[in-house]
Residue frames as qw, qx, qy, qz and C-alpha x, y, z in Angstrom:
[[0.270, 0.453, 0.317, -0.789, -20.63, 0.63, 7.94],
 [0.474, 0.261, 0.806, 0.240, -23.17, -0.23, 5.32],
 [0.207, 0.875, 0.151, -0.411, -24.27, 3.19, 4.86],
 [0.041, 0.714, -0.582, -0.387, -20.85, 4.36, 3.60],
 [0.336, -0.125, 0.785, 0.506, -20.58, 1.29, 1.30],
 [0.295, 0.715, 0.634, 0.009, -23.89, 1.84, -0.19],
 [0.199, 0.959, 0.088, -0.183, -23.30, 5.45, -0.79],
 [0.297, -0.454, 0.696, 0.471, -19.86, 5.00, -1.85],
 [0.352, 0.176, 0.830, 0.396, -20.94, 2.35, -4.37],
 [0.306, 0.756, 0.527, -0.241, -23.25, 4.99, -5.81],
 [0.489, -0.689, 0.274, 0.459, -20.23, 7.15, -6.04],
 [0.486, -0.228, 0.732, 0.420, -18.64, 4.64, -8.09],
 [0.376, 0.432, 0.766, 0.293, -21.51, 3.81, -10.53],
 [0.283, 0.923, 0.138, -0.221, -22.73, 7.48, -11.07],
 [0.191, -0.661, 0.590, 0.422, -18.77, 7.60, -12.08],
 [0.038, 0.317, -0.844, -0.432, -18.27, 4.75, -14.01],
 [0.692, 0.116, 0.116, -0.703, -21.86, 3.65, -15.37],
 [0.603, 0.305, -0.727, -0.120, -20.60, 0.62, -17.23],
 [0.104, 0.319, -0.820, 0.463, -19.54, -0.71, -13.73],
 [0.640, -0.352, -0.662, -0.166, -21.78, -3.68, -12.32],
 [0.536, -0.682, 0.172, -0.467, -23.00, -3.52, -8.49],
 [0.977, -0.173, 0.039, 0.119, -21.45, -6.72, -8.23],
 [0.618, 0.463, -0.097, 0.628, -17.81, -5.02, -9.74],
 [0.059, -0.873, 0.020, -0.484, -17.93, -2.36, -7.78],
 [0.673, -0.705, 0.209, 0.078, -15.95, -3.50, -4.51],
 [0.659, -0.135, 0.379, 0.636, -12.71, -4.49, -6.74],
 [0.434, 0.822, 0.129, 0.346, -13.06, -1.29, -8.84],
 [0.324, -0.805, 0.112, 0.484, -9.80, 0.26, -9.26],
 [0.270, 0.706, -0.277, -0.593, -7.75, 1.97, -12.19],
 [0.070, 0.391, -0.817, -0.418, -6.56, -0.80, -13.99],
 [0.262, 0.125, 0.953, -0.083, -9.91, -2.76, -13.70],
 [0.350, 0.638, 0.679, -0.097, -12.05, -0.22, -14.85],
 [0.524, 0.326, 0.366, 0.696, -12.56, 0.88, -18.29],
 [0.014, 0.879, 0.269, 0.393, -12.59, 4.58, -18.58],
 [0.545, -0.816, -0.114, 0.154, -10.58, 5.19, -15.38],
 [0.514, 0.326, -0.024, 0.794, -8.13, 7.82, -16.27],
 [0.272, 0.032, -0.230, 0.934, -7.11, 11.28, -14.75],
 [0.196, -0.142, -0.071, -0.968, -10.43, 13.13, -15.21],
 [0.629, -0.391, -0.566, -0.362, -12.41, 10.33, -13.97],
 [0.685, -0.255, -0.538, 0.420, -10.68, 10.20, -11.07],
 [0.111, -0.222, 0.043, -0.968, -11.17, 14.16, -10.72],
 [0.596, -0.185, -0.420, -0.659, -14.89, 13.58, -11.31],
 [0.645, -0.262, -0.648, 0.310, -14.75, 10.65, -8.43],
 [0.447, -0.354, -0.575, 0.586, -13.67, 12.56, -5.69],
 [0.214, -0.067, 0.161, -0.961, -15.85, 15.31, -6.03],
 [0.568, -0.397, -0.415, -0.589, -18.81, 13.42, -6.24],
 [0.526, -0.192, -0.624, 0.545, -17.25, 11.61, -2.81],
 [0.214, -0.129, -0.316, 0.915, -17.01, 14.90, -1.50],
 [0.265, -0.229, -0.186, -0.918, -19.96, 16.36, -2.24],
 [0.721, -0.238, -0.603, -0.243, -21.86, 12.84, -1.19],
 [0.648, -0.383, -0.522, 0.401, -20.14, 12.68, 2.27],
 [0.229, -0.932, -0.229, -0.166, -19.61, 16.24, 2.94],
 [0.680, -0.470, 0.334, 0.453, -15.78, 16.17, 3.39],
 [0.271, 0.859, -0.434, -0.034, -13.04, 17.98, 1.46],
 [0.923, -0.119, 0.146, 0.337, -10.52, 15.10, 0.52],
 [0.445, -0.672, 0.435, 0.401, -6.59, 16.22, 0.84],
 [0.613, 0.677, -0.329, -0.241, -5.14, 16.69, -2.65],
 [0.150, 0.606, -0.780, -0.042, -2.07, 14.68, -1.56],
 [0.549, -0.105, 0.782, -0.276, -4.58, 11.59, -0.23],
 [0.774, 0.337, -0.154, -0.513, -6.40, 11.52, -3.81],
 [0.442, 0.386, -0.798, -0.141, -3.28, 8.74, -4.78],
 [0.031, -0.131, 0.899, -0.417, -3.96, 6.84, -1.95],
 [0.653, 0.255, 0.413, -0.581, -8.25, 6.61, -2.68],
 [0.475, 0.293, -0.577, -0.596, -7.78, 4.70, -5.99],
 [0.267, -0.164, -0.949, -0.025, -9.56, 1.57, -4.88],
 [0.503, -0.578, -0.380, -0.519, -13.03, 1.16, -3.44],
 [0.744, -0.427, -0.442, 0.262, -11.62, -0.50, -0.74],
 [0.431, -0.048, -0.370, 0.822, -9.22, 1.97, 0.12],
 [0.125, -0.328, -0.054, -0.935, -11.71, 5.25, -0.46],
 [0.640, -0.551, -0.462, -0.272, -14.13, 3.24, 2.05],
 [0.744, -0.090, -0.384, 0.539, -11.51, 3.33, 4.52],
 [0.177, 0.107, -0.154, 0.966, -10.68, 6.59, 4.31],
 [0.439, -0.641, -0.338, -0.532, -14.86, 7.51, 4.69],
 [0.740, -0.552, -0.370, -0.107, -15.36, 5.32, 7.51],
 [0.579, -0.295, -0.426, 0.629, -12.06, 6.43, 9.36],
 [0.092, -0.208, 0.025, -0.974, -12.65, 10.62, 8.68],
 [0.611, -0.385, -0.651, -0.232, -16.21, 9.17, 10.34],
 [0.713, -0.458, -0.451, 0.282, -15.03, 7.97, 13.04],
 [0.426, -0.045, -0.262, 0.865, -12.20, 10.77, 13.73],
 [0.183, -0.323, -0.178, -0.911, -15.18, 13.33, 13.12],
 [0.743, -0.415, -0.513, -0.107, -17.52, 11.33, 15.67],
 [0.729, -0.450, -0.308, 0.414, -14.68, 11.72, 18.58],
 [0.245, 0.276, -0.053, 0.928, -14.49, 15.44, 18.17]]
Protein backbone atom coordinates (compact mmCIF):
# COMPACT_ATOMS: atom_id res chain seq x y z
CA UNK A 1 0.00 0.00 0.00
CA UNK A 2 1.58 3.24 -1.00
CA UNK A 3 -0.54 5.26 1.12
CA UNK A 4 0.76 3.65 4.34
CA UNK A 5 4.38 3.95 3.10
CA UNK A 6 4.04 7.52 2.29
CA UNK A 7 2.44 8.36 5.53
CA UNK A 8 4.60 6.19 7.48
CA UNK A 9 7.69 7.78 5.91
CA UNK A 10 6.35 11.09 7.17
CA UNK A 11 6.17 9.46 10.51
CA UNK A 12 9.70 8.74 10.31
CA UNK A 13 11.04 12.15 9.08
CA UNK A 14 8.77 14.37 11.35
CA UNK A 15 10.72 11.92 13.99
CA UNK A 16 14.01 11.90 12.90
CA UNK A 17 14.50 15.16 10.66
CA UNK A 18 18.11 14.46 9.82
CA UNK A 19 16.75 11.28 8.03
CA UNK A 20 16.83 11.42 4.06
CA UNK A 21 13.59 10.20 2.03
CA UNK A 22 15.86 8.01 0.38
CA UNK A 23 17.10 6.50 4.21
CA UNK A 24 14.01 6.17 5.37
CA UNK A 25 13.01 2.46 4.32
CA UNK A 26 16.27 0.97 6.21
CA UNK A 27 15.70 3.29 9.22
CA UNK A 28 16.11 1.42 12.30
CA UNK A 29 17.83 1.97 15.83
CA UNK A 30 21.22 1.35 15.12
CA UNK A 31 21.13 3.26 11.73
CA UNK A 32 19.69 6.26 12.91
CA UNK A 33 21.33 8.92 14.79
CA UNK A 34 19.25 10.08 17.64
CA UNK A 35 17.23 6.84 17.93
CA UNK A 36 17.05 6.15 21.57
CA UNK A 37 14.17 5.40 24.10
CA UNK A 38 12.28 8.72 23.85
CA UNK A 39 12.47 8.80 20.22
CA UNK A 40 11.03 5.77 19.92
CA UNK A 41 8.18 6.98 22.47
CA UNK A 42 7.75 10.05 20.25
CA UNK A 43 7.53 7.51 17.02
CA UNK A 44 4.73 5.60 17.96
CA UNK A 45 2.58 8.21 18.95
CA UNK A 46 2.92 10.12 16.03
CA UNK A 47 2.08 6.47 14.19
CA UNK A 48 -0.80 6.39 16.26
CA UNK A 49 -2.13 9.48 16.03
CA UNK A 50 -1.34 9.43 11.97
CA UNK A 51 -3.17 6.05 11.44
CA UNK A 52 -5.66 6.20 14.11
CA UNK A 53 -4.70 2.95 15.96
CA UNK A 54 -3.53 2.43 19.54
CA UNK A 55 -0.26 0.26 19.14
CA UNK A 56 0.10 -2.68 21.98
CA UNK A 57 2.78 -1.66 24.48
CA UNK A 58 4.23 -5.20 24.23
CA UNK A 59 4.36 -4.83 20.05
CA UNK A 60 6.38 -1.39 20.40
CA UNK A 61 9.80 -3.97 20.41
CA UNK A 62 8.71 -5.58 17.52
CA UNK A 63 7.99 -1.90 15.30
CA UNK A 64 11.69 -0.86 15.42
CA UNK A 65 12.24 -0.94 11.70
CA UNK A 66 10.32 0.80 8.95
CA UNK A 67 9.86 -2.28 7.43
CA UNK A 68 8.51 -3.98 10.24
CA UNK A 69 6.10 -0.86 11.55
CA UNK A 70 4.74 -0.95 7.76
CA UNK A 71 3.77 -4.38 8.29
CA UNK A 72 2.19 -4.05 11.24
CA UNK A 73 -0.01 -0.78 9.51
CA UNK A 74 -0.86 -2.60 6.51
CA UNK A 75 -1.80 -5.92 8.42
CA UNK A 76 -4.07 -3.97 11.47
CA UNK A 77 -5.53 -2.55 7.81
CA UNK A 78 -6.36 -5.34 6.51
CA UNK A 79 -7.65 -7.19 9.86
CA UNK A 80 -9.76 -3.85 10.38
CA UNK A 81 -11.12 -4.04 6.63
CA UNK A 82 -12.53 -7.81 7.33
CA UNK A 83 -14.45 -6.74 10.36
Amino acid sequence: MADTRERLAACFMAVFPKLSENAVEAAQPDLVEGWDSVATVTLMSVIEEEFQIQIDPEDIEDLLSFGKAQAYLESKSGSESNK
